[in-house]
ROMI-596208 format. One record per residue: chain; x, y, z of N, C-alpha, C in turn. Coordinates in steps of 0.05 Angstrom, whole numbers. Layout:
BEGIN
("A", (X, Y, Z), (X, Y, Z), (X, Y, Z))
...
END
This chain:
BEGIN
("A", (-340, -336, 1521), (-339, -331, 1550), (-366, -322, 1560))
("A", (-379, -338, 1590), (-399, -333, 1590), (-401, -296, 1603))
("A", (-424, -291, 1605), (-419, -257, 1615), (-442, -258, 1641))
("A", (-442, -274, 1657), (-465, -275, 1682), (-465, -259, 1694))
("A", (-492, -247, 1706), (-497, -222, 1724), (-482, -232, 1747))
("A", (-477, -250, 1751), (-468, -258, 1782), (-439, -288, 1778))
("A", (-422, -285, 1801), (-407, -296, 1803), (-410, -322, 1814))
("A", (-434, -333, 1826), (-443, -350, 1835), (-436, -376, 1821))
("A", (-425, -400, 1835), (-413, -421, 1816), (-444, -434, 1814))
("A", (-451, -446, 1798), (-472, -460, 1800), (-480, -494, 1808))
("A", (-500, -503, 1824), (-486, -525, 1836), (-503, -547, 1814))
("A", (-495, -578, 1827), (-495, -591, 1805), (-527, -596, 1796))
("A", (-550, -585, 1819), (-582, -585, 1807), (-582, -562, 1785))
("A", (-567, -541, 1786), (-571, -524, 1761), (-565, -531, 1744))
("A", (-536, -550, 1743), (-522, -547, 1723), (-541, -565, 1701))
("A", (-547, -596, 1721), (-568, -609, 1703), (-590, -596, 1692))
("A", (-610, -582, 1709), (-633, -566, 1699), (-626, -552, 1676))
("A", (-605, -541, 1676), (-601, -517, 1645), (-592, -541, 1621))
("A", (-575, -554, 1639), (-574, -572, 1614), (-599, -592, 1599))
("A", (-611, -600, 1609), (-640, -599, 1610), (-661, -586, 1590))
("A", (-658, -568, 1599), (-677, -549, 1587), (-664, -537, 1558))
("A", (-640, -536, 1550), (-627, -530, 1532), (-629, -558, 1518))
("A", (-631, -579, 1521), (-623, -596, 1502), (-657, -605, 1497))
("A", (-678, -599, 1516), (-699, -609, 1509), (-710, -574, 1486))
("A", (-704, -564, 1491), (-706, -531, 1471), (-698, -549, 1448))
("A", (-673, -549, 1448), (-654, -558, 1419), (-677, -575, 1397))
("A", (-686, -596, 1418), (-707, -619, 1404), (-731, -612, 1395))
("A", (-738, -596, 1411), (-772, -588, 1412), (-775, -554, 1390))
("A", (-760, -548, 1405), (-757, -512, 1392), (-783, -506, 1405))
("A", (-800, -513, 1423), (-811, -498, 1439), (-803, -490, 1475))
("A", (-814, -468, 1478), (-810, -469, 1513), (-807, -482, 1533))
("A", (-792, -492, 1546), (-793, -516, 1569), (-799, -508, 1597))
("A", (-829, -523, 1605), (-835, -516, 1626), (-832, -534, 1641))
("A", (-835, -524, 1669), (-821, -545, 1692), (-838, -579, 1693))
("A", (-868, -575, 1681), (-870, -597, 1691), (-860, -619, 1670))
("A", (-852, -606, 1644), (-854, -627, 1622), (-820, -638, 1626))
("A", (-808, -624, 1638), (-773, -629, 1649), (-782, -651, 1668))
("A", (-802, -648, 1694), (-796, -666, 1712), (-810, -695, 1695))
("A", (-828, -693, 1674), (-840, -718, 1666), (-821, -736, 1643))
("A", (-806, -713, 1637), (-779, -724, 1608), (-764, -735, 1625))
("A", (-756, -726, 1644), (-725, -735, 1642), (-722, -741, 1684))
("A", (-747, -746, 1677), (-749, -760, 1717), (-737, -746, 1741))
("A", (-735, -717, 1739), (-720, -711, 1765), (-720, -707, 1784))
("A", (-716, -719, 1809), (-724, -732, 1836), (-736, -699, 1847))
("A", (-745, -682, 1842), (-752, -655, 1852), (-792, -649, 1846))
("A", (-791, -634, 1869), (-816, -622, 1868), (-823, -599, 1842))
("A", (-841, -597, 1832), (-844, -587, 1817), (-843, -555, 1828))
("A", (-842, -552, 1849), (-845, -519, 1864), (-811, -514, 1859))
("A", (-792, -534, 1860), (-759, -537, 1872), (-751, -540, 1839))
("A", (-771, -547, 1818), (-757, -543, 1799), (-765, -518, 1786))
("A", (-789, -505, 1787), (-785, -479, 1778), (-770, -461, 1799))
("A", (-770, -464, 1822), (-744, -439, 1831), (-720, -449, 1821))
("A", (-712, -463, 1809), (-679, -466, 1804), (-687, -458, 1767))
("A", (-701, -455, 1758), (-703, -449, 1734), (-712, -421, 1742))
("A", (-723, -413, 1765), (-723, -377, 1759), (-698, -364, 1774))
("A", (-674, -383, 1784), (-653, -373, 1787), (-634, -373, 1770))
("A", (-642, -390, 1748), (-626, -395, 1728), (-623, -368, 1709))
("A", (-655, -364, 1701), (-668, -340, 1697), (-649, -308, 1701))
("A", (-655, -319, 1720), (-645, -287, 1742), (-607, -276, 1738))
("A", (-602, -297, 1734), (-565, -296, 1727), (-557, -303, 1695))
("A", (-592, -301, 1681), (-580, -283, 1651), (-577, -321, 1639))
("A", (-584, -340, 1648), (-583, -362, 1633), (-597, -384, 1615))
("A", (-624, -365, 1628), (-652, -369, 1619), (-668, -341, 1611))
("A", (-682, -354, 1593), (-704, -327, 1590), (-730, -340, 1577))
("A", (-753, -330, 1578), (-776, -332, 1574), (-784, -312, 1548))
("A", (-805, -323, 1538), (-817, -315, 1507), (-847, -300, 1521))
("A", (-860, -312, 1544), (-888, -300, 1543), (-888, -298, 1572))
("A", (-904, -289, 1600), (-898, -287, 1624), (-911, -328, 1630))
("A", (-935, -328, 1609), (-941, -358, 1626), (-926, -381, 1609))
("A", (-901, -376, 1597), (-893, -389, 1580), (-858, -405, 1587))
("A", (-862, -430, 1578), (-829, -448, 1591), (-809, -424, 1589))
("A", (-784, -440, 1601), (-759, -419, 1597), (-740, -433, 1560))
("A", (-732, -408, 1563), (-710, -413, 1540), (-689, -398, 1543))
("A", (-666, -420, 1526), (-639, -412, 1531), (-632, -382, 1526))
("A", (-607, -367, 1525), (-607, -346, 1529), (-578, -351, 1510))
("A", (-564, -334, 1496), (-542, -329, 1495), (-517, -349, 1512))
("A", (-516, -323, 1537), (-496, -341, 1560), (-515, -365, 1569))
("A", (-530, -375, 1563), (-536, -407, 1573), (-526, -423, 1548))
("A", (-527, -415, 1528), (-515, -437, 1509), (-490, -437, 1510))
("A", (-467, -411, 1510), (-443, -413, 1516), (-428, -433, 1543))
("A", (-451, -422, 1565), (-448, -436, 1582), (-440, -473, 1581))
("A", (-468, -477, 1562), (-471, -500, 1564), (-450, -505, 1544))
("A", (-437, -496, 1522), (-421, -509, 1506), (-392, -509, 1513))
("A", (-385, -487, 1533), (-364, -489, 1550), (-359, -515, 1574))
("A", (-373, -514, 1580), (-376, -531, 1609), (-391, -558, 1611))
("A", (-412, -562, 1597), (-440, -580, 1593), (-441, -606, 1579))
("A", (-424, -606, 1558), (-429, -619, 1528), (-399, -641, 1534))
("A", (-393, -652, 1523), (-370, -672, 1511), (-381, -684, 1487))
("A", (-356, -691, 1465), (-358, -696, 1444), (-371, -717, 1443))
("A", (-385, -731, 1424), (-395, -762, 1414), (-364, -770, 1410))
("A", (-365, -800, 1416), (-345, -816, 1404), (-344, -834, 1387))
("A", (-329, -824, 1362), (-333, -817, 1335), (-302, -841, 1333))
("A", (-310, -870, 1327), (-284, -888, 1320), (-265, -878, 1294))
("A", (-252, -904, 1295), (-236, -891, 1274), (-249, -912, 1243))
("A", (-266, -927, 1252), (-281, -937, 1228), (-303, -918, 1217))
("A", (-314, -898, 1231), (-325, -872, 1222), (-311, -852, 1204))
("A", (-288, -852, 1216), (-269, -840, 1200), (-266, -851, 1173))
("A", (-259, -886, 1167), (-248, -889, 1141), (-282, -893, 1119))
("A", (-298, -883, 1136), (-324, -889, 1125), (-325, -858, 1106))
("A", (-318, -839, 1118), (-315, -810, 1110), (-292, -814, 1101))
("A", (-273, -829, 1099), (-246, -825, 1074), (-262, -838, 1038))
("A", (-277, -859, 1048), (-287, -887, 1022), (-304, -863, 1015))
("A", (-326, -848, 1031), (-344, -838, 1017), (-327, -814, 996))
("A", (-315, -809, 1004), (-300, -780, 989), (-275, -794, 975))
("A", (-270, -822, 964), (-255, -830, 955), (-249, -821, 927))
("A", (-266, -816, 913), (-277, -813, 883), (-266, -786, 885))
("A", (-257, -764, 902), (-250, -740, 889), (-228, -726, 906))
("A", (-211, -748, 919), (-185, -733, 932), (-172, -722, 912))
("A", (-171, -724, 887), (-147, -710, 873), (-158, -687, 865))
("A", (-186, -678, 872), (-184, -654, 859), (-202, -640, 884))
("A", (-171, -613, 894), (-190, -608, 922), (-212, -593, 916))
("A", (-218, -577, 898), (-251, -557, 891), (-274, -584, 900))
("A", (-280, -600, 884), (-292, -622, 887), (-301, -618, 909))
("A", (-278, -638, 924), (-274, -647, 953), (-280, -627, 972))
("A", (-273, -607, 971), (-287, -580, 988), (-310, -570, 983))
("A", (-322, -570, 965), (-358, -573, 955), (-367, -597, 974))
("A", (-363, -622, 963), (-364, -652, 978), (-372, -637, 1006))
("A", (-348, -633, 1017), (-349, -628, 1048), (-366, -609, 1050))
("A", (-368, -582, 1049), (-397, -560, 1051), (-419, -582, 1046))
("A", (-427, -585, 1028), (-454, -604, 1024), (-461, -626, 1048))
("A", (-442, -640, 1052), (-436, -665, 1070), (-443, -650, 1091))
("A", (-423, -628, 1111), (-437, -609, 1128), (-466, -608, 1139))
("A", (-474, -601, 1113), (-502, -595, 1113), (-526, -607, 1118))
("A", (-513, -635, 1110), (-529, -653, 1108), (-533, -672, 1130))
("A", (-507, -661, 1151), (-509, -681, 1174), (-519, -661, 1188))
("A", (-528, -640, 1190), (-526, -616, 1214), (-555, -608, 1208))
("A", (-564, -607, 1171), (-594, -601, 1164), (-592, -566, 1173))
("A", (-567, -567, 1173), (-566, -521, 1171), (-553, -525, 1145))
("A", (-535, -498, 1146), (-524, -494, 1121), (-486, -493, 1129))
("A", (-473, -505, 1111), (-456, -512, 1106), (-431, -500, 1089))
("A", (-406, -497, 1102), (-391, -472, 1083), (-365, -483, 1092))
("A", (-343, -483, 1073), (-318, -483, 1069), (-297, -466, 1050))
("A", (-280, -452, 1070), (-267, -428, 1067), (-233, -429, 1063))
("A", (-219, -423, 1043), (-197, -425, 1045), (-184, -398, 1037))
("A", (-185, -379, 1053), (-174, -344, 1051), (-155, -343, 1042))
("A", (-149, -352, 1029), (-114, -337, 1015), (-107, -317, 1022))
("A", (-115, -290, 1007), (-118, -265, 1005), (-105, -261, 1046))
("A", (-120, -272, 1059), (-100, -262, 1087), (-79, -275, 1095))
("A", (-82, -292, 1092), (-54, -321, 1097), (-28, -323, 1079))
("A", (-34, -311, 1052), (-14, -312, 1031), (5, -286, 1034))
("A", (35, -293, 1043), (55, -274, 1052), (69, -259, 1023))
("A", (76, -235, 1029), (88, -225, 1002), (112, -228, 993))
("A", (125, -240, 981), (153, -256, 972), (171, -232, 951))
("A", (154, -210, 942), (163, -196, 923), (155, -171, 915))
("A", (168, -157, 912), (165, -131, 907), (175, -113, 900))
("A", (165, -96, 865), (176, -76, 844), (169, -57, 837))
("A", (184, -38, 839), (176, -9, 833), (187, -5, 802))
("A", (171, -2, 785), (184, 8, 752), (171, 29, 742))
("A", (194, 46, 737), (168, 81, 731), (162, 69, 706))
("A", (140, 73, 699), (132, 71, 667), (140, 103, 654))
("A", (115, 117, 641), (114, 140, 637), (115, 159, 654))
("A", (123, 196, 646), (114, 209, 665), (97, 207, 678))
("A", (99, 208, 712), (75, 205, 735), (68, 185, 738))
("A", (86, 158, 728), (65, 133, 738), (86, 114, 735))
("A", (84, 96, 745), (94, 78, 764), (85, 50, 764))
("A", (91, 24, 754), (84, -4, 750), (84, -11, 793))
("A", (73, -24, 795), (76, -34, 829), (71, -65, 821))
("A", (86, -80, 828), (88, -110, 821), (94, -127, 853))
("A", (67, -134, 860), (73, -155, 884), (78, -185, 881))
("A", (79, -202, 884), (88, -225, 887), (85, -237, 906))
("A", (65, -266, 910), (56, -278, 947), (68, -304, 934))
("A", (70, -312, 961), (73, -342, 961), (57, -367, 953))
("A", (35, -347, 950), (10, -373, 935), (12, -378, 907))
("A", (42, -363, 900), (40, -361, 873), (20, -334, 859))
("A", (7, -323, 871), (-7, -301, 856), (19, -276, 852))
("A", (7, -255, 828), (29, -238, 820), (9, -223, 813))
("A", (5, -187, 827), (-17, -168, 820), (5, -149, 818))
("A", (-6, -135, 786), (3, -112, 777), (-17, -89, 782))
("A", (-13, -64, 788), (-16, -40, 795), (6, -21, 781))
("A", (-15, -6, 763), (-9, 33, 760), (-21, 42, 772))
("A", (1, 62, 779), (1, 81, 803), (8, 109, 792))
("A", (-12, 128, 791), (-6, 152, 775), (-3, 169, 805))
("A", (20, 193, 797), (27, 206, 818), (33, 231, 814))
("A", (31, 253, 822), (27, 281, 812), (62, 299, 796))
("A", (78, 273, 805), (96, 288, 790), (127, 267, 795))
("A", (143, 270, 779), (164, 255, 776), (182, 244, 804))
("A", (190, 219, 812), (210, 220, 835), (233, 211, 824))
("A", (259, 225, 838), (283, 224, 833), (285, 188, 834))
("A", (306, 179, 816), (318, 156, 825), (322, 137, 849))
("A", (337, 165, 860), (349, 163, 884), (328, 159, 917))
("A", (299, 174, 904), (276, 166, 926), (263, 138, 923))
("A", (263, 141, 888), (247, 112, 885), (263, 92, 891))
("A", (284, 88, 893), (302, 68, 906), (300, 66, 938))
("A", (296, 93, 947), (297, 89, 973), (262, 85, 981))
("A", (245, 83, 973), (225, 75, 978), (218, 42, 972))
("A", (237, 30, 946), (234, 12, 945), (244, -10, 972))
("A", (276, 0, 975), (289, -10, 997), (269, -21, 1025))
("A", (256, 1, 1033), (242, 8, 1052), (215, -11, 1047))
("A", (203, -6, 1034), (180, -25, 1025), (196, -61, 1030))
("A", (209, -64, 1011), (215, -90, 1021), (221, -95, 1049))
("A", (244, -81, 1061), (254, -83, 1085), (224, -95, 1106))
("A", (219, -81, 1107), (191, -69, 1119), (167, -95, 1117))
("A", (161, -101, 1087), (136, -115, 1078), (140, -145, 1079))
("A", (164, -151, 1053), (180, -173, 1051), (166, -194, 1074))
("A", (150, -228, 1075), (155, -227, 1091), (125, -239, 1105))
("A", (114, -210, 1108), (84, -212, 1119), (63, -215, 1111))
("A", (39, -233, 1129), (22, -238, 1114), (10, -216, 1101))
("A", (-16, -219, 1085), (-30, -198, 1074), (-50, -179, 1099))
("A", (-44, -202, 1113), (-72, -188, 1138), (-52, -169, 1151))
("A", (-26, -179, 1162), (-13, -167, 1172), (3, -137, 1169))
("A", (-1, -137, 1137), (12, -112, 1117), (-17, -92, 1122))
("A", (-36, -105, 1119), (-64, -89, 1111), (-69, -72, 1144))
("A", (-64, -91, 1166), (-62, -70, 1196), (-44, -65, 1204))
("A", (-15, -61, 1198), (1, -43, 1211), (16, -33, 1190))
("A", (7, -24, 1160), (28, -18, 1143), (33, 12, 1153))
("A", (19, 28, 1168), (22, 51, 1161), (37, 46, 1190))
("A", (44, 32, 1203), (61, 44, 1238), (84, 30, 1225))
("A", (89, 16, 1203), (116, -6, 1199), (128, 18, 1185))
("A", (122, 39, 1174), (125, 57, 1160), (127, 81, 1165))
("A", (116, 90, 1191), (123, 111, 1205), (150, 119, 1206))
("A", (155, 144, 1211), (182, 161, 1214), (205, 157, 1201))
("A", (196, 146, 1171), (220, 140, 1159), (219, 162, 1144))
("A", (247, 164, 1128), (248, 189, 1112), (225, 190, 1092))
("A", (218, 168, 1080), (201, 171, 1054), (187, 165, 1056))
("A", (162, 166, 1090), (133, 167, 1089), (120, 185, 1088))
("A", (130, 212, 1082), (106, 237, 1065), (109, 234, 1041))
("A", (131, 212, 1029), (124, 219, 990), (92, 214, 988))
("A", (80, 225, 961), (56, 209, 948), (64, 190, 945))
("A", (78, 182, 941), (73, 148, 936), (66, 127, 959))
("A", (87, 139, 973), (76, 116, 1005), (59, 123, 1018))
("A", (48, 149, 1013), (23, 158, 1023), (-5, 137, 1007))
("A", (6, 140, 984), (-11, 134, 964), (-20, 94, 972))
("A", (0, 82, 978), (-4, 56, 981), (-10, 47, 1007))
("A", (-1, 63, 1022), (-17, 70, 1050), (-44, 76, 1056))
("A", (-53, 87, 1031), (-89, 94, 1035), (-97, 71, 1022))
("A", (-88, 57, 1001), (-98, 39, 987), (-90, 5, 989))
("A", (-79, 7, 1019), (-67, -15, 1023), (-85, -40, 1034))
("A", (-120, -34, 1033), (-129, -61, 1030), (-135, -64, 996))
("A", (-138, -50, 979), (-146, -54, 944), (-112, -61, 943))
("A", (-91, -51, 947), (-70, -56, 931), (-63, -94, 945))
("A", (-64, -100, 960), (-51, -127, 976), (-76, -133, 979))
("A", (-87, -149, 957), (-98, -168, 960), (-99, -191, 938))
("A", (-109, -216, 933), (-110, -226, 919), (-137, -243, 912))
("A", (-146, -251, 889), (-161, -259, 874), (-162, -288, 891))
("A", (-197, -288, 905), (-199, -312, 917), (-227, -323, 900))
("A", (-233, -323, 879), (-250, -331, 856), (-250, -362, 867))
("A", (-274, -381, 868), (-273, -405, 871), (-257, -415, 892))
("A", (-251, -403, 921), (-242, -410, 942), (-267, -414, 966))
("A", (-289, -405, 959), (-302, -413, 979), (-327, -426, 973))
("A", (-331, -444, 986), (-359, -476, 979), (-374, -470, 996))
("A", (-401, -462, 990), (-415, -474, 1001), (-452, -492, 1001))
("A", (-458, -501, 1018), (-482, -520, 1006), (-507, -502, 1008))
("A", (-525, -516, 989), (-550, -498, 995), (-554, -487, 1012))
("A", (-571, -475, 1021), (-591, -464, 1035), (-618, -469, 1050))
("A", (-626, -492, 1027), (-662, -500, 1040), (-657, -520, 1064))
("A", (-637, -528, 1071), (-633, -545, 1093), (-640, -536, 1116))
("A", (-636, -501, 1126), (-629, -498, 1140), (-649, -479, 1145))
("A", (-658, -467, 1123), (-693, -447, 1121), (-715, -462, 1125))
("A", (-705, -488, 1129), (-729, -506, 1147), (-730, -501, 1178))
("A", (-713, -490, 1184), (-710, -495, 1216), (-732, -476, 1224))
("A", (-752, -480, 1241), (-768, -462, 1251), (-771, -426, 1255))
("A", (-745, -426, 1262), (-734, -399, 1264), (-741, -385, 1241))
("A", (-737, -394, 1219), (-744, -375, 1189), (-765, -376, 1182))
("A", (-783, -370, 1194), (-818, -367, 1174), (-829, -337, 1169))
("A", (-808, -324, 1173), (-821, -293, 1169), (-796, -285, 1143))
("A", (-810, -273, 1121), (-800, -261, 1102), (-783, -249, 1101))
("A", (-777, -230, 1120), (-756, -216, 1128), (-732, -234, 1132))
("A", (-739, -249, 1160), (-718, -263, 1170), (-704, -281, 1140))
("A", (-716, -298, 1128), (-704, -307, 1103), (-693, -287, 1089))
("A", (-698, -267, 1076), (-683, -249, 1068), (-654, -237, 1080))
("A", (-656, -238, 1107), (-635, -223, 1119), (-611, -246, 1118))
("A", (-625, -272, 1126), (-601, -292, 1126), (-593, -295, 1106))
("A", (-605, -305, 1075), (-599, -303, 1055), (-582, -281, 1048))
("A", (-583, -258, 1049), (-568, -236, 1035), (-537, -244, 1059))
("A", (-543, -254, 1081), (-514, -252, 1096), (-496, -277, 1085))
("A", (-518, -308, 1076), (-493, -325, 1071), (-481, -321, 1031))
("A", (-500, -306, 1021), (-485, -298, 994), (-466, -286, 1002))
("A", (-459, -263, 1021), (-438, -246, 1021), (-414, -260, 1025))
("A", (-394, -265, 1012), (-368, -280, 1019), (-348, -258, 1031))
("A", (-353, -241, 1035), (-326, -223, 1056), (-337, -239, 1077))
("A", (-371, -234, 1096), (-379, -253, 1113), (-355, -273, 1119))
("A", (-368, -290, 1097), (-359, -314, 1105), (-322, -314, 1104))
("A", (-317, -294, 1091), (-278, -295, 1097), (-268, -284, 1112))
("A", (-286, -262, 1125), (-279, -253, 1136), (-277, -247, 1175))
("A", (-309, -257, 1177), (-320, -250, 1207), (-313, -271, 1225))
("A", (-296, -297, 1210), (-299, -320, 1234), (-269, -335, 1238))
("A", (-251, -307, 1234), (-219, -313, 1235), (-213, -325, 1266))
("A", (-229, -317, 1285), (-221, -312, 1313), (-251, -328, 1323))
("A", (-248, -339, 1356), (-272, -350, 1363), (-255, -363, 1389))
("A", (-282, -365, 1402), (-270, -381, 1435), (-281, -403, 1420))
("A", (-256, -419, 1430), (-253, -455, 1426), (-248, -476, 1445))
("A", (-266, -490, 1438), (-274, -515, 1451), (-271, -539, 1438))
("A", (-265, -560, 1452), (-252, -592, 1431), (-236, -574, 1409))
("A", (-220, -558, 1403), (-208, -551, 1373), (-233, -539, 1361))
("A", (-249, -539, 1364), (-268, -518, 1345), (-279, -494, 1358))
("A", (-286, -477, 1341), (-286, -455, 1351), (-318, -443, 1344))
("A", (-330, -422, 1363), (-352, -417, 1356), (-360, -392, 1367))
("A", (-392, -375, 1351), (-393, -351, 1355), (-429, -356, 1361))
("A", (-432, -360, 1381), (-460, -350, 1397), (-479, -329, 1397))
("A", (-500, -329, 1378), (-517, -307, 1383), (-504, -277, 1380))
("A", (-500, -258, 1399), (-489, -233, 1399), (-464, -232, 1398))
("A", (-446, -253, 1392), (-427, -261, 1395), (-420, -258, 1371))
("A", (-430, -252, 1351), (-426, -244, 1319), (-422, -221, 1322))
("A", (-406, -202, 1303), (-403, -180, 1290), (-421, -175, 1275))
("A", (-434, -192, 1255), (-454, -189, 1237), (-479, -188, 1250))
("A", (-499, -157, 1253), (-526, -152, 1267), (-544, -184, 1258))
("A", (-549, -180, 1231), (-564, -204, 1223), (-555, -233, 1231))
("A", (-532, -237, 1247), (-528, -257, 1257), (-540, -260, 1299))
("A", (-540, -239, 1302), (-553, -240, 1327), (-567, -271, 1339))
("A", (-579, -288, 1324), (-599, -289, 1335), (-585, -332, 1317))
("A", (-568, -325, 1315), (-549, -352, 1306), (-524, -363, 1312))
("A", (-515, -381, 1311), (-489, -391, 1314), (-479, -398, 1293))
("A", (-442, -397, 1293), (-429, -402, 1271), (-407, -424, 1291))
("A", (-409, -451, 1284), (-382, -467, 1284), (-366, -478, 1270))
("A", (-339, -474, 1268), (-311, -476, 1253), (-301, -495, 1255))
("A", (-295, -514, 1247), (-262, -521, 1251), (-250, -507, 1238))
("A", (-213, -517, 1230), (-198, -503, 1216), (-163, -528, 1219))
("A", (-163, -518, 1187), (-132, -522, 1195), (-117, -523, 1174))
("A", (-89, -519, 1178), (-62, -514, 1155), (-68, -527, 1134))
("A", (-68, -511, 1113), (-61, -527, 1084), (-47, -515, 1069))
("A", (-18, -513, 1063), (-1, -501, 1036), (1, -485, 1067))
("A", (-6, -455, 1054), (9, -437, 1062), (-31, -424, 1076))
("A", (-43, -434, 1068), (-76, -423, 1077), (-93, -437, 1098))
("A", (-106, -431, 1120), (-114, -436, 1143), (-155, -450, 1131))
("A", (-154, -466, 1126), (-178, -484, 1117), (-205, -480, 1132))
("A", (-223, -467, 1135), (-245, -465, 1148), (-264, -484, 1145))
("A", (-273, -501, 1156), (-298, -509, 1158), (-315, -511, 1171))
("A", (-343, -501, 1163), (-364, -483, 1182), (-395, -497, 1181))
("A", (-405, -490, 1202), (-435, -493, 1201), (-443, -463, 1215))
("A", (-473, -461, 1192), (-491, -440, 1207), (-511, -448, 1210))
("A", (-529, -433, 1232), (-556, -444, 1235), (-563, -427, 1259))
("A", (-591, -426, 1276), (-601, -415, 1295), (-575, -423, 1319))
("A", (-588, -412, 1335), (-571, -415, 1359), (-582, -438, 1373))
("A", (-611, -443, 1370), (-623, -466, 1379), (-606, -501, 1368))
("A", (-586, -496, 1359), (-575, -519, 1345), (-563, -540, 1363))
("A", (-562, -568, 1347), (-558, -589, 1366), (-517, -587, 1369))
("A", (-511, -573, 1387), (-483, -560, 1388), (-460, -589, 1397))
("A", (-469, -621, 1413), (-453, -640, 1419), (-457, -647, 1388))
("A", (-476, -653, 1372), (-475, -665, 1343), (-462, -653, 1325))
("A", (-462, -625, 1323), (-452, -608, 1308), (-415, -609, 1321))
("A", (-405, -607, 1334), (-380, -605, 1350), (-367, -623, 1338))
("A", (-378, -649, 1346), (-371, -679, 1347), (-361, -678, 1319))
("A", (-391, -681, 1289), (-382, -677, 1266), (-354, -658, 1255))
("A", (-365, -638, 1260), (-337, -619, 1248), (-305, -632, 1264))
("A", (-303, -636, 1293), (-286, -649, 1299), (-270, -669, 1274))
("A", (-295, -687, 1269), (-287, -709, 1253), (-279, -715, 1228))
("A", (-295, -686, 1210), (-293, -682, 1189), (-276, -664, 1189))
("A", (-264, -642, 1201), (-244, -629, 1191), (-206, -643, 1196))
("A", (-212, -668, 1215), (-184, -690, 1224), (-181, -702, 1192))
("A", (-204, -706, 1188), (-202, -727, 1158), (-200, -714, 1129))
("A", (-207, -688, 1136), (-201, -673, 1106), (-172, -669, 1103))
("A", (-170, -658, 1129), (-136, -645, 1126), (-115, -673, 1127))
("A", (-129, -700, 1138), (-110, -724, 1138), (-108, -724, 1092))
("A", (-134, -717, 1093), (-132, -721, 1054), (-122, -698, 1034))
("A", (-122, -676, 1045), (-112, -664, 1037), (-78, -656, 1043))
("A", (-72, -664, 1066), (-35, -664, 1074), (-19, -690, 1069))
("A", (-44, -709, 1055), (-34, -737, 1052), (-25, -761, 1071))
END
């Protein structure tokens, strides 16, 4: 959503000018000044009439400048802008489509493969970097659940998800509970858990659990403090993605730092499982603009998604790169490529 200093609708000379200047940015990755707009792209205006509509553009937070004698550049809310309002998809046949089924023919039966395939492929049409995500660990609901005292003070905890995973937990506790509690805590725990996803157990276990008789034991205290380590599950080899040098070409990365910072953010896989559950969406894909990240070191980039159902887990597929990115090419692709994975993967 855009965030404009002003309510002002914009009329249709702005709307072209920003669009304009954002798509000739995208190409160039340098500043766009008024006269090289009126000589690109022919527009019936005085050169005096096109820098005031570019310093009103300016002025309502949609443009910004790098130097005082220097073109304008997009801004945050000008790219949202423009990807909200600006852009429409390429049209992408359905012989494009079976071109992306033949090419990935050779490894539908085995989805690791095929989800590498796709990250890489990503990457390769977009020239950023490329990532495919399949979270279990939040999507996978808990089907089961056992309380068995072992020895004095401790306690077997046995969950059970629907993905098929099964995590055992000892639980040492300062002193013996009656039968009669550990039954009634188990009761309660199921009642209660039985049911929900992992994301869902992990933020409201402790209000699902409130004011019942047996939320001061240690024990439900105990799984209450530890209820993102206890409900989770082993996502080893769930997430793909393609190199890197594709996308450390982009102009934006020539300072040491900056490579470092990006680098250390796309190794981190909580990142990537974590920060891009949610997003304003456009055509079905969804995306995170500049400040529009949670992640500081993402400031100054965009992340676009698709996504969709598989088994029981919600399929991510992503591009990263500057914010300067070609956002109708990028859209269009993931559009196309995430229709045809999930057509191969749901059969």
């Amino acid at each position: 959503m855009t965030s404009l200093k002003t309510d002002k609708k914009l009329s249709v000379r702005e709307r072209n000018i920003l669009k304009y200047v954002i798509e000739d940015y995208i190409k160039t990755a340098t500043p766009v000044p008024s006269k090289r707009l009126k000589k690109r792209y022919g527009i019936p205006l005085s050169a005096s009439s096109i820098r005031n509509t570019l310093h009103e553009l300016e002025a309502i937070g949609l443009l910004g400048h790098l130097h005082t004698s220097s073109g304008r550049v997009p801004t945050d809310d000008g790219y949202r802008l423009y990807v909200d309002k600006l852009i429409s998809l390429e049209d992408y046949s359905v012989e494009i489509e079976e071109n992306i089924l033949k090419e990935f023919s050779d490894v539908i039966s085995n989805v690791d493969i095929l989800l590498q395939i796709t990250a890489d492929y990503l990457a390769q049409v977009s020239l950023l970097f490329g990532f495919v995500c399949i979270p279990y660990y939040k999507n996978g609901r808990l089907t089961d659940l056992e309380l068995i005292p072992l020895s004095s003070g401790r306690l077997l905890f046995i969950l059970g998800f629907d993905t098929g995973n099964i995590k055992s937990i000892v639980i040492d506790v300062s002193m013996d509970m009656k039968e009669s509690v550990l039954d009634k805590v188990l009761f309660t725990l199921r009642e209660r858990l039985l049911g929900l996803s992992i994301s869902e157990i992990q933020e409201t276990i402790a209000h699902r659990l409130e004011n019942k008789e047996i939320t001061e034991t240690e024990l439900v205290q105990l799984i209450i403090r530890n209820v993102d380590s206890y409900f989770t599950i082993d996502v080893q080899n769930q997430i793909h993605t393609s190199s890197k040098g594709l996308l450390l070409k982009s102009p934006e990365f020539v300072h040491a730092s900056e490579i470092q910072t990006i680098i250390s953010i796309l190794d981190d896989e909580d990142i990537l499982l974590n920060e891009f559950s949610e997003g304003q969406e456009v055509f079905g894909i969804r995306s995170f603009i500049g400040k529009e990240n949670r992640v500081p070191g993402l400031h100054h980039c965009s992340v676009v998604i698709g996504d969709f159902l598989y088994e029981t887990s919600m399929v991510q597929l992503g591009v990263i790169g500057p914010t300067r990115m070609d956002y109708k090419q990028i859209f269009s692709t993931l559009s196309i490529v995430t229709k045809t994975i999930q057509r191969i993967l749901n059969g």
